[in-house]
TORRO-334255 format. One line per 4 residues: number of its first residue (from 0); their letters; for each residue x, y, z of N, C-alpha, C. Coordinates in steps of 0.02 Angstrom, whole numbers, padded with zeros to 5 digits, always signed. Example, Ala and Ser with C-alpha at 12.3 -4.5 7.8 and 13.67 -1.06 7.14 Angstrom:
0 = AS = +00660,-00284,+00390,+00615,-00225,+00390,+00660,-00165,+00390 | +00642,-00112,+00354,+00684,-00053,+00357,+00645,+00002,+00394
***
This chain:
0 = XXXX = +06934,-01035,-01326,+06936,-01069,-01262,+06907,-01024,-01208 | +06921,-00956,-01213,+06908,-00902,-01157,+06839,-00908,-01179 | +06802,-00895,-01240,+06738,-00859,-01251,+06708,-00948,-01224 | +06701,-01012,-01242,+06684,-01079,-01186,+06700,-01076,-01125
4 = XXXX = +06734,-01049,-01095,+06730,-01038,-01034,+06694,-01000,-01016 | +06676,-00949,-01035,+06659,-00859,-01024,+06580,-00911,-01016 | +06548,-00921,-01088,+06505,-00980,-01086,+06472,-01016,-01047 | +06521,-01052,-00996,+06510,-01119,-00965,+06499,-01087,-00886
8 = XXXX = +06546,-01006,-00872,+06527,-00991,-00815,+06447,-00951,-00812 | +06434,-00920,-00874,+06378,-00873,-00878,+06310,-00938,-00865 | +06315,-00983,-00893,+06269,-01044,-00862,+06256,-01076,-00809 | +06348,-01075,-00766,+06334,-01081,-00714,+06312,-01030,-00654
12 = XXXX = +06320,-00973,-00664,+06307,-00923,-00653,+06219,-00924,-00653 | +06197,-00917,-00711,+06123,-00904,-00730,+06102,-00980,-00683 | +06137,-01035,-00694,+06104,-01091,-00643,+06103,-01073,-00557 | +06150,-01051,-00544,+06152,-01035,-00482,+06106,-00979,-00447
16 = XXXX = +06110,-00916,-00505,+06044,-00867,-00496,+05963,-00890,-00490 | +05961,-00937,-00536,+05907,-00992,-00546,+05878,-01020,-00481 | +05926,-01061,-00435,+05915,-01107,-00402,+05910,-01065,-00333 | +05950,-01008,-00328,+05937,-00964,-00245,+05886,-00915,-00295
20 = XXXX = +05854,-00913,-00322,+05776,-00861,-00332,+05722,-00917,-00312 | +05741,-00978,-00348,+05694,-01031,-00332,+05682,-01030,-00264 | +05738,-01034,-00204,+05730,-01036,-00135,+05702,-00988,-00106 | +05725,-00929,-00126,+05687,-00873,-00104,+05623,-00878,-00117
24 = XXXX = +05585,-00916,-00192,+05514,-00896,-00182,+05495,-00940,-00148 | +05509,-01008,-00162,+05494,-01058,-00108,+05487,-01028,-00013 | +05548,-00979,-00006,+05530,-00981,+00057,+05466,-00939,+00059 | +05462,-00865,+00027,+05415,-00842,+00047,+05348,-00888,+00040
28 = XXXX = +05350,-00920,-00021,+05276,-00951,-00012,+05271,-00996,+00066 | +05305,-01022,+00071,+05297,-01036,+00139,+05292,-01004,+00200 | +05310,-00949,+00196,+05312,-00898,+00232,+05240,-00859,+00233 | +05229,-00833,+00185,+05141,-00820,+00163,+05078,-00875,+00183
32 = XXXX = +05084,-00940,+00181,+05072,-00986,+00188,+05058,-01019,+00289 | +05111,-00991,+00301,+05100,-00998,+00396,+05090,-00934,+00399 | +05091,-00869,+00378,+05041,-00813,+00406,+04963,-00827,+00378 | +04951,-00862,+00330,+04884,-00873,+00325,+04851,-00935,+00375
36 = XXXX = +04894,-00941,+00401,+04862,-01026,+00450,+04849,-00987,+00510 | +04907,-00936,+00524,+04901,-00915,+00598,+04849,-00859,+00591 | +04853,-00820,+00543,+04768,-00777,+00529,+04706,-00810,+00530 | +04719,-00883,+00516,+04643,-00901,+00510,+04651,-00950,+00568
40 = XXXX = +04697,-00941,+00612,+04666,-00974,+00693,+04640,-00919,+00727 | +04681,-00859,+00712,+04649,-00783,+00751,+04594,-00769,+00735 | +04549,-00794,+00668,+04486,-00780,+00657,+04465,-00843,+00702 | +04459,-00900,+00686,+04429,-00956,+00715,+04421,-00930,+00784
44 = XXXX = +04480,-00913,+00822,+04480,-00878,+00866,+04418,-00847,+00905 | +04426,-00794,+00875,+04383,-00740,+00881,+04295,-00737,+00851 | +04304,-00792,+00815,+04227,-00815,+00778,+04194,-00859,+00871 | +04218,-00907,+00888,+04215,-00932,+00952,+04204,-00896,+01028
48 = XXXX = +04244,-00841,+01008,+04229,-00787,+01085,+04181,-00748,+01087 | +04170,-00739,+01009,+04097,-00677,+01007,+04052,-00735,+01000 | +04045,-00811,+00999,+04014,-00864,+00985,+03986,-00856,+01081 | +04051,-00866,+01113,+04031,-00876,+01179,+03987,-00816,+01202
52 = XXXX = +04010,-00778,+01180,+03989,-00713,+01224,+03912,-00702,+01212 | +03895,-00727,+01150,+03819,-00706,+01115,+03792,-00769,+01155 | +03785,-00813,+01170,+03758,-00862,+01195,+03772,-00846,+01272 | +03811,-00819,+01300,+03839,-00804,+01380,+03757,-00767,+01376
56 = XXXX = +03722,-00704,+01344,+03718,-00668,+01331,+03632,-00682,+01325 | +03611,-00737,+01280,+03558,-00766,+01289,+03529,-00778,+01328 | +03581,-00818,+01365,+03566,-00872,+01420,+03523,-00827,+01480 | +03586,-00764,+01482,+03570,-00727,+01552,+03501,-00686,+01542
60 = XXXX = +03490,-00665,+01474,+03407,-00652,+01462,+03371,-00686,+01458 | +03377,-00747,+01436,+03302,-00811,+01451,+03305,-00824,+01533 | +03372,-00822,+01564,+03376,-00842,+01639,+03305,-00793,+01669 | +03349,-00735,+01650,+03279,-00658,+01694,+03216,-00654,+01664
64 = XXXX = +03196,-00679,+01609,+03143,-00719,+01582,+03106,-00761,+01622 | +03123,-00797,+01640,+03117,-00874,+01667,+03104,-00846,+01746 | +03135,-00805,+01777,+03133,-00773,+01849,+03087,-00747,+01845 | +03074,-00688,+01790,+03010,-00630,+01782,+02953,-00683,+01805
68 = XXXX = +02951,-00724,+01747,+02896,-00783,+01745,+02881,-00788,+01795 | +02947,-00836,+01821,+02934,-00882,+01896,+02915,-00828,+01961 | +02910,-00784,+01969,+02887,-00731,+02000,+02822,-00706,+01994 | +02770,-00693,+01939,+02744,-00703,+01905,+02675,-00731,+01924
72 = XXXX = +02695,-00806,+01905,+02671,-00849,+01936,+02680,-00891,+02014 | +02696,-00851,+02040,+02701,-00860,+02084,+02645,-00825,+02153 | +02661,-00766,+02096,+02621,-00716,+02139,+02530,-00724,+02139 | +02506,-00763,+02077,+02468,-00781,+02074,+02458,-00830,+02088
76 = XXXX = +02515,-00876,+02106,+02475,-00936,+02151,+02463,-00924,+02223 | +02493,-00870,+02243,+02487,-00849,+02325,+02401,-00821,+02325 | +02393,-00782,+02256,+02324,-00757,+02275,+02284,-00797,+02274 | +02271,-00854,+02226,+02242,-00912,+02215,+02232,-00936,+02292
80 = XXXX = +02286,-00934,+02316,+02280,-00983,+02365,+02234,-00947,+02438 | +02267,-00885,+02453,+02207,-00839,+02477,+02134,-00838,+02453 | +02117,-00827,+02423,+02055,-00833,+02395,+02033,-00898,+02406 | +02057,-00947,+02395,+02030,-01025,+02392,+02009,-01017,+02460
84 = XXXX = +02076,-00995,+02522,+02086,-00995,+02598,+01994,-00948,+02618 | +02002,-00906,+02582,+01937,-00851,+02591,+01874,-00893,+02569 | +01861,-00904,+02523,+01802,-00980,+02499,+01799,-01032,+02563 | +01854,-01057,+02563,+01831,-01101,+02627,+01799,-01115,+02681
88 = XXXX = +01812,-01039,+02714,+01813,-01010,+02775,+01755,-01000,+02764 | +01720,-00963,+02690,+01637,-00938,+02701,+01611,-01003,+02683 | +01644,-01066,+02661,+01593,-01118,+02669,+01572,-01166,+02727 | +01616,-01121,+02778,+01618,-01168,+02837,+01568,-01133,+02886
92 = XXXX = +01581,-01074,+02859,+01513,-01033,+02904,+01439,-01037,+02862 | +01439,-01047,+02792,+01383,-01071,+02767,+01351,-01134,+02820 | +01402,-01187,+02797,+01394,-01267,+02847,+01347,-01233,+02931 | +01392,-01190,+02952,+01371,-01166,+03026,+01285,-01149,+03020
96 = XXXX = +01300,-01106,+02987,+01214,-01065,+02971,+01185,-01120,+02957 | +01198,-01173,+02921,+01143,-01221,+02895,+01136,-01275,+02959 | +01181,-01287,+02989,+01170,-01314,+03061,+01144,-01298,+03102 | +01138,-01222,+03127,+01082,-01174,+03148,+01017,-01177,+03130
100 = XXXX = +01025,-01165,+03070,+00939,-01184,+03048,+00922,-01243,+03063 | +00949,-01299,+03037,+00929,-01379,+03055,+00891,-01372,+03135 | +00949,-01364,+03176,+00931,-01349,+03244,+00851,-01320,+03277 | +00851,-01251,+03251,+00801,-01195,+03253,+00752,-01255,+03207
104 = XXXX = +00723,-01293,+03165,+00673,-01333,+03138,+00655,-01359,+03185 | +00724,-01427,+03223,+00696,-01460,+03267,+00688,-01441,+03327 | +00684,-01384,+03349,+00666,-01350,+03420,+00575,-01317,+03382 | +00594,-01279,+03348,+00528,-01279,+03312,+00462,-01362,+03321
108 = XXXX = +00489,-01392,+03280,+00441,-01459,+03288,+00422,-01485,+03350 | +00479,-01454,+03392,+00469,-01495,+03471,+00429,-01451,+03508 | +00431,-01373,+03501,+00367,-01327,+03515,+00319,-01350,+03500 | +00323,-01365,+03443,+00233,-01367,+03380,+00209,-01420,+03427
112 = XXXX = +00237,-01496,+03455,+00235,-01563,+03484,+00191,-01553,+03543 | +00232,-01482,+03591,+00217,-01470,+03665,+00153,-01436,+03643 | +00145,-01416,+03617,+00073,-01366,+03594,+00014,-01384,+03589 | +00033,-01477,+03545,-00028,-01525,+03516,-00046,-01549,+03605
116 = XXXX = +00021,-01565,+03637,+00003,-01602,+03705,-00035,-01554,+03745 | -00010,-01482,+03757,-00063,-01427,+03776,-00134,-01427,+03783 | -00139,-01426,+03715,-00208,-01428,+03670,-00263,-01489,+03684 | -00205,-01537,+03684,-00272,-01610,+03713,-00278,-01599,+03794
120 = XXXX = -00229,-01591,+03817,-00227,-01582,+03904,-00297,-01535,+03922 | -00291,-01479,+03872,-00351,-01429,+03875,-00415,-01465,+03873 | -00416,-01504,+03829,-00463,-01516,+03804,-00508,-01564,+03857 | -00445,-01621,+03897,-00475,-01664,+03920,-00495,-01630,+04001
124 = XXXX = -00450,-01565,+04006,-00502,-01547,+04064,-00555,-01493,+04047 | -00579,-01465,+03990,-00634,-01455,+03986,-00700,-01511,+03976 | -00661,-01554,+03951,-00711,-01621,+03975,-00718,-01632,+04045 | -00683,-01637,+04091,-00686,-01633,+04171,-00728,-01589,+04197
128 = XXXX = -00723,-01502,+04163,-00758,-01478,+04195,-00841,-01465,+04181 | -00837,-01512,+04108,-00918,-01515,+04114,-00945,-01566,+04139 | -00938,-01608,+04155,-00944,-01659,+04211,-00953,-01643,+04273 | -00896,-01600,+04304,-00919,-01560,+04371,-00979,-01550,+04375
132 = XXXX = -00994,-01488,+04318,-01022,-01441,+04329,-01094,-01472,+04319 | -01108,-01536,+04281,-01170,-01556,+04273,-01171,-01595,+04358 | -01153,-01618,+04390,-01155,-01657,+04431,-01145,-01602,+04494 | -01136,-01551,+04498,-01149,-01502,+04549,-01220,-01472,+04550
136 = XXXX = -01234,-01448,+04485,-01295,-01390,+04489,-01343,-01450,+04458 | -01342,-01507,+04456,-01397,-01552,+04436,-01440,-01530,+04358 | -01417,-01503,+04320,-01419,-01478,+04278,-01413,-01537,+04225 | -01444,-01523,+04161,-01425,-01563,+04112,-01365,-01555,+04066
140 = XXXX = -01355,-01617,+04045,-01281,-01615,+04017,-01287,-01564,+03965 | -01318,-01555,+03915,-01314,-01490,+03870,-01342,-01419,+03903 | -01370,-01423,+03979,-01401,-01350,+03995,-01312,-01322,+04046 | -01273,-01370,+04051,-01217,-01383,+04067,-01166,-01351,+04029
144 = XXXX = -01155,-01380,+03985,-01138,-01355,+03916,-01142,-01302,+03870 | -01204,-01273,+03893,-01213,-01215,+03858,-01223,-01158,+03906 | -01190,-01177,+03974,-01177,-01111,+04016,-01098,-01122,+04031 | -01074,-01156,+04042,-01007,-01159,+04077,-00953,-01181,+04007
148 = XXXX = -00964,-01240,+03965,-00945,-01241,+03916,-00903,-01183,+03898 | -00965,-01148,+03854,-00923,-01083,+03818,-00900,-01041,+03835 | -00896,-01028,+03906,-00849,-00983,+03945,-00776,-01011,+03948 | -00782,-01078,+03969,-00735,-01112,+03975,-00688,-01116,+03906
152 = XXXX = -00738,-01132,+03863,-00711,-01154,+03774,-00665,-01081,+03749 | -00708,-01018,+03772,-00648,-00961,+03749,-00621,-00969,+03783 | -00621,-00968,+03846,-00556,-00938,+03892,-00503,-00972,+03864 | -00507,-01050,+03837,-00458,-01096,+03827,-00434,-01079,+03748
156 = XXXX = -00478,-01073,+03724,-00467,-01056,+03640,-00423,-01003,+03648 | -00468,-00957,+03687,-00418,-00857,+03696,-00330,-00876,+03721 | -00313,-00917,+03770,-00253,-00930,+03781,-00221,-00969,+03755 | -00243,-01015,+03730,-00190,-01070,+03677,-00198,-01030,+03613
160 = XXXX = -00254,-00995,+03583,-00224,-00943,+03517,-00173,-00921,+03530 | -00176,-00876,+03590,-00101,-00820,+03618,-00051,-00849,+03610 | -00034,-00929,+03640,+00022,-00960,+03644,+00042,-00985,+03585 | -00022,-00999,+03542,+00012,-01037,+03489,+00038,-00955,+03432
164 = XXXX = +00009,-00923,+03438,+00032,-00844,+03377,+00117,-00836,+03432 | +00122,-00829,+03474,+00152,-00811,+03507,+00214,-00856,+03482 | +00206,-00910,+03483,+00279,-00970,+03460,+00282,-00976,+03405 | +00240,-00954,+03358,+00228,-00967,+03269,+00232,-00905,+03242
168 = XXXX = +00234,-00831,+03294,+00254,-00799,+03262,+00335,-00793,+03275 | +00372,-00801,+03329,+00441,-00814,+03354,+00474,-00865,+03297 | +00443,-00902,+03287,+00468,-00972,+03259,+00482,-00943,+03148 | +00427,-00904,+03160,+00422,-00873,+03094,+00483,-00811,+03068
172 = XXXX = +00458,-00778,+03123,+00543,-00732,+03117,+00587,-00760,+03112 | +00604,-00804,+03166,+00694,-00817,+03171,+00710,-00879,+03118 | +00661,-00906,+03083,+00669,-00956,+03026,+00690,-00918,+02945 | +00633,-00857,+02941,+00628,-00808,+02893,+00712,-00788,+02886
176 = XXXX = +00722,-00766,+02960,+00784,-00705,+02975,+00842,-00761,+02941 | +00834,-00844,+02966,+00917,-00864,+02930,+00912,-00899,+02883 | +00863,-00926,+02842,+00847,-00926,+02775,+00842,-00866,+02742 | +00838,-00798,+02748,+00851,-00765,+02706,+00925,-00748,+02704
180 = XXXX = +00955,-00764,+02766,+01037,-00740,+02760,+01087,-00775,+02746 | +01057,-00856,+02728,+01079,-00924,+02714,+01062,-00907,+02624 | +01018,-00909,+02586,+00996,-00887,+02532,+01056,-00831,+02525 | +01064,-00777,+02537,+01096,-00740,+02500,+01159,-00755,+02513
184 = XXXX = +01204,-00774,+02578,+01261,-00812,+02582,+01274,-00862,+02526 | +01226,-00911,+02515,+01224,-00942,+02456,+01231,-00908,+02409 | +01200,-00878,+02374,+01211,-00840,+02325,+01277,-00801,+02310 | +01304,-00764,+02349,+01359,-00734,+02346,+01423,-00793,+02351
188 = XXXX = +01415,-00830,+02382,+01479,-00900,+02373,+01472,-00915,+02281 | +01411,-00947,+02273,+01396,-00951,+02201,+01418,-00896,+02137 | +01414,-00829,+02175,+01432,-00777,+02133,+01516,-00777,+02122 | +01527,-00804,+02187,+01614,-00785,+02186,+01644,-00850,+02146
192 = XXXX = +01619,-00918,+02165,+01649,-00959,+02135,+01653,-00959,+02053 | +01584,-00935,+02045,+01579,-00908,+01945,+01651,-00870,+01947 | +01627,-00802,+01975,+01700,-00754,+01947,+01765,-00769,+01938 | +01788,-00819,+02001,+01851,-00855,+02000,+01873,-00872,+01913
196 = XXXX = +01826,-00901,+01894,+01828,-00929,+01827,+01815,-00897,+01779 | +01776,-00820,+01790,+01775,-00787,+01730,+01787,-00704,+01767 | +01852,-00694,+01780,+01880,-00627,+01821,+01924,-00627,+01762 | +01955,-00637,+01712,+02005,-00608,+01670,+01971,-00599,+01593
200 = XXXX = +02012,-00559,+01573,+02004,-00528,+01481,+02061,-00508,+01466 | +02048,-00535,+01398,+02139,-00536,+01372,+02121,-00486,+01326 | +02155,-00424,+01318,+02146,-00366,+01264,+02194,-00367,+01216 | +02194,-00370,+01144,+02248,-00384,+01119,+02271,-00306,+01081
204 = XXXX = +02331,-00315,+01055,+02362,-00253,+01056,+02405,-00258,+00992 | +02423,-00212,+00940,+02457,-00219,+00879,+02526,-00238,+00891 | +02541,-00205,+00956,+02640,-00218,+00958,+02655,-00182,+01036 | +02706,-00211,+01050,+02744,-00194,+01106,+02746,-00097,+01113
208 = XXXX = +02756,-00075,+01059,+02748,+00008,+01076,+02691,+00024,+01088 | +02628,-00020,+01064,+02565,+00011,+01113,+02566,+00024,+01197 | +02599,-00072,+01195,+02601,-00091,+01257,+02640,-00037,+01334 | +02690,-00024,+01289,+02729,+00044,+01327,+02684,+00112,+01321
212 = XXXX = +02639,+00140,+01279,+02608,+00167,+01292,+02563,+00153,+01339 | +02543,+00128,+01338,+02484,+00109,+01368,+02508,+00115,+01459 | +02540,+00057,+01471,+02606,+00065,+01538,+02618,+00138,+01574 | +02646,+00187,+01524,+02657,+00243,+01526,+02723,+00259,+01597
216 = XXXX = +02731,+00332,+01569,+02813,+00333,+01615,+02802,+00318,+01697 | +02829,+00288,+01721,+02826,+00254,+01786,+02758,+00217,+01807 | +02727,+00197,+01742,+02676,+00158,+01757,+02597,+00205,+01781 | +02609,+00266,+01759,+02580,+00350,+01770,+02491,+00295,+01725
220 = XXXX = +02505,+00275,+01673,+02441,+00279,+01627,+02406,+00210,+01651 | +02413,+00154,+01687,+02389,+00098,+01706,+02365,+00098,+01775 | +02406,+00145,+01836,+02365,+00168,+01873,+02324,+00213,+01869 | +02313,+00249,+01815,+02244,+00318,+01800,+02201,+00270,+01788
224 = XXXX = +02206,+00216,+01727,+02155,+00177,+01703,+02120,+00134,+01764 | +02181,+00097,+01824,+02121,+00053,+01849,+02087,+00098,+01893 | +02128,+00151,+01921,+02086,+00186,+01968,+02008,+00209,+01921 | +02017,+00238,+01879,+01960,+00263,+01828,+01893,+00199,+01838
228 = XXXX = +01924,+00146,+01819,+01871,+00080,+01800,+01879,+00034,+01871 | +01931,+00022,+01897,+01905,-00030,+01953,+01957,-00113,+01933 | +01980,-00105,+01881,+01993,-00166,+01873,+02083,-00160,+01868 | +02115,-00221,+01879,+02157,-00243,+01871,+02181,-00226,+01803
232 = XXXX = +02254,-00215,+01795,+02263,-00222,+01717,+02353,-00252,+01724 | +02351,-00297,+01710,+02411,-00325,+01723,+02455,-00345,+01649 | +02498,-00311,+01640,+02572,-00313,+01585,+02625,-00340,+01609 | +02611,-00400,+01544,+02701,-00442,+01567,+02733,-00447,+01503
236 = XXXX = +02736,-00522,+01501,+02798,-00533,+01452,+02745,-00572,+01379 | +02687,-00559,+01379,+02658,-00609,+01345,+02642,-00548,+01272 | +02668,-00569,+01218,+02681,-00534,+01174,+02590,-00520,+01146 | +02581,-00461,+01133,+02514,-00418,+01099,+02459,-00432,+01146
240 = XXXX = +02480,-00430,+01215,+02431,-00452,+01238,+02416,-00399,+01310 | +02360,-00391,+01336,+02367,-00361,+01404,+02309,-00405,+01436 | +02304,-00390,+01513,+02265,-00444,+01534,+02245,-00404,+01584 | +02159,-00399,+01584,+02119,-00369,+01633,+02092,-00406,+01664
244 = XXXX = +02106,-00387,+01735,+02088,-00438,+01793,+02026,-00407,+01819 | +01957,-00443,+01860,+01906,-00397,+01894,+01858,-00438,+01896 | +01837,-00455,+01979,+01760,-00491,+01978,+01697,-00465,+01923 | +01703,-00388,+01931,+01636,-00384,+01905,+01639,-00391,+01846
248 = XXXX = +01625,-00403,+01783,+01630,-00415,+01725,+01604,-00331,+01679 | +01561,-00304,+01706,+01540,-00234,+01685,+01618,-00191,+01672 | +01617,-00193,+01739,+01690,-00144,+01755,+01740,-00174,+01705 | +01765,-00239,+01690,+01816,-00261,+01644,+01788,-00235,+01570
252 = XXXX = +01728,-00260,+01550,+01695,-00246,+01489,+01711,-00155,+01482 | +01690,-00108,+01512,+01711,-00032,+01508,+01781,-00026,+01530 | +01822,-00050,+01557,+01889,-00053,+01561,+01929,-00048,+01503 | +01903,-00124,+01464,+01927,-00155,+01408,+01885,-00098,+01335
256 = XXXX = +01831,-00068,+01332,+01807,-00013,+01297,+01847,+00050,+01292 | +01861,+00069,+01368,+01899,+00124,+01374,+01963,+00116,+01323 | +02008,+00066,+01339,+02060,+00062,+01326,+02089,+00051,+01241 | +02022,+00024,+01232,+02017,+00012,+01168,+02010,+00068,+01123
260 = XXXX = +01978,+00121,+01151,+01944,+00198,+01109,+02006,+00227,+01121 | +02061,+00233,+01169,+02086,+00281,+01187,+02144,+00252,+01147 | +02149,+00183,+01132,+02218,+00163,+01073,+02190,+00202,+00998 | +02126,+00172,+00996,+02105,+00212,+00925,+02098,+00270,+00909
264 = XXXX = +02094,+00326,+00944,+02104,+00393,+00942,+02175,+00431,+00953 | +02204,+00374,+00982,+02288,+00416,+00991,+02286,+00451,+01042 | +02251,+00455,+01091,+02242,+00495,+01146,+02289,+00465,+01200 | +02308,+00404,+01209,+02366,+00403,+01259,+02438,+00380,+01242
268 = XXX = +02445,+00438,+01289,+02528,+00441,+01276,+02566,+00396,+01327 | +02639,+00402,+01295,+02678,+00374,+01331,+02712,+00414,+01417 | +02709,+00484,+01424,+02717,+00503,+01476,+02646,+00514,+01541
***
């Protein structure tokens, strides 16, 4: 009876050991179970803040991007716009000069006009005075003529030559003088409006560490170069690229040579 009892408690015993181990693992798994939920909100967490921060982070470098740019271009639309302002101005004094001349033609033509009226006026009183002169000295119309006539005929020829060299050479100068300064005004408007459109060269470059060479410390190697050549050399944000600015096209062409020999030899440095 003792050893069934002894028995019946060792079972209940072993059941009872059974059923609080069961709870115990039960709890910890549950326990293990909400530290893994709350670890993986602290990652989620933290996956999200370095999420924000890298994009905070972007933003504010495409922003100064976008400013560099807009600055940039900006600055070249101000010159644009000077220059256009400068074109204008010499086409309005072109217009002037060519209104001048117009002018100076028709004062011209209206000389040449008074000259022809001169010339017959002359004419019709050397007809008068051979008429006189036959009807004074009773003389015949050609013994008339061939004394007083040709005294008369130079004297008149000798002073209307004078007058007419005299207004045709005036008229010749000051026509010469603004057609030749109208002509080359022309020309030089023509020269500038080309360049407008062909003042840049794009030099290309293996990589951004040229580009900093090239730049050099405080910008030391881009002012040697334009002073050296004459031209513009302008570095931005435009990847393998540099951009030489310069009316004359010579000066860009040896600019763009220079710069080119002095990458291929290793000769410029970064300080």
């Amino acid at each position: 009876m003792e050893i069934v009892i002894g028995i019946i408690s060792l079972l209940i015993g072993g059941g009872i050991a059974w059923y609080v181990s069961g709870k115990m693992a039960n709890s910890r798994a549950q326990k293990m179970l909400s530290d893994a939920e709350k670890d993986g909100d602290v990652i989620k967490k933290k996956k999200l803040l370095e999420a924000k921060e890298e994009i905070l982070a972007m933003k504010s470098e495409t922003e100064k991007q976008i400013a560099n740019r807009t600055a940039k271009i900006q600055n070249v639309e101000t010159r644009l716009k000077q220059r256009e302002l400068s074109l204008n101005q010499k086409q309005e004094e072109l217009n002037k000069k060519y209104t001048e001349l117009e002018e100076i033609k028709v004062n011209l033509s209206s000389q040449q006009e008074i000259l022809e009226k001169n010339n017959a006026e002359a004419e019709r009183l050397h007809r008068q005075s051979v008429e006189k002169l036959e009807t004074i000295s009773g003389l015949s119309a050609d013994d008339a003529k061939e004394r007083l006539v040709e005294s008369l005929k130079e004297e008149a020829k000798t002073e209307a030559q004078s007058y007419i060299n005299d207004i045709m050479e005036e008229a010749r100068m000051t026509a010469n003088k603004e057609a030749k300064r109208i002509v080359v005004q022309s020309i030089q408007r023509v020269a500038t409006e080309t360049s407008i459109e062909n003042s840049i060269t794009v030099f290309h470059i293996d990589s951004d560490e040229v580009k900093g060479r090239i730049i050099g410390r405080e910008g030391r190697n881009i002012r040697a170069l334009e002073a050296a050549t004459g031209v513009e050399i302008v570095v931005d944000d435009t990847p393998e690229a540099i951009v030489l600015s310069g009316f004359d096209p010579v000066r860009r062409e040896i600019a763009r040579l220079a710069v080119e020999k002095l990458i291929m030899d290793g000769r410029i440095h970064p300080a």
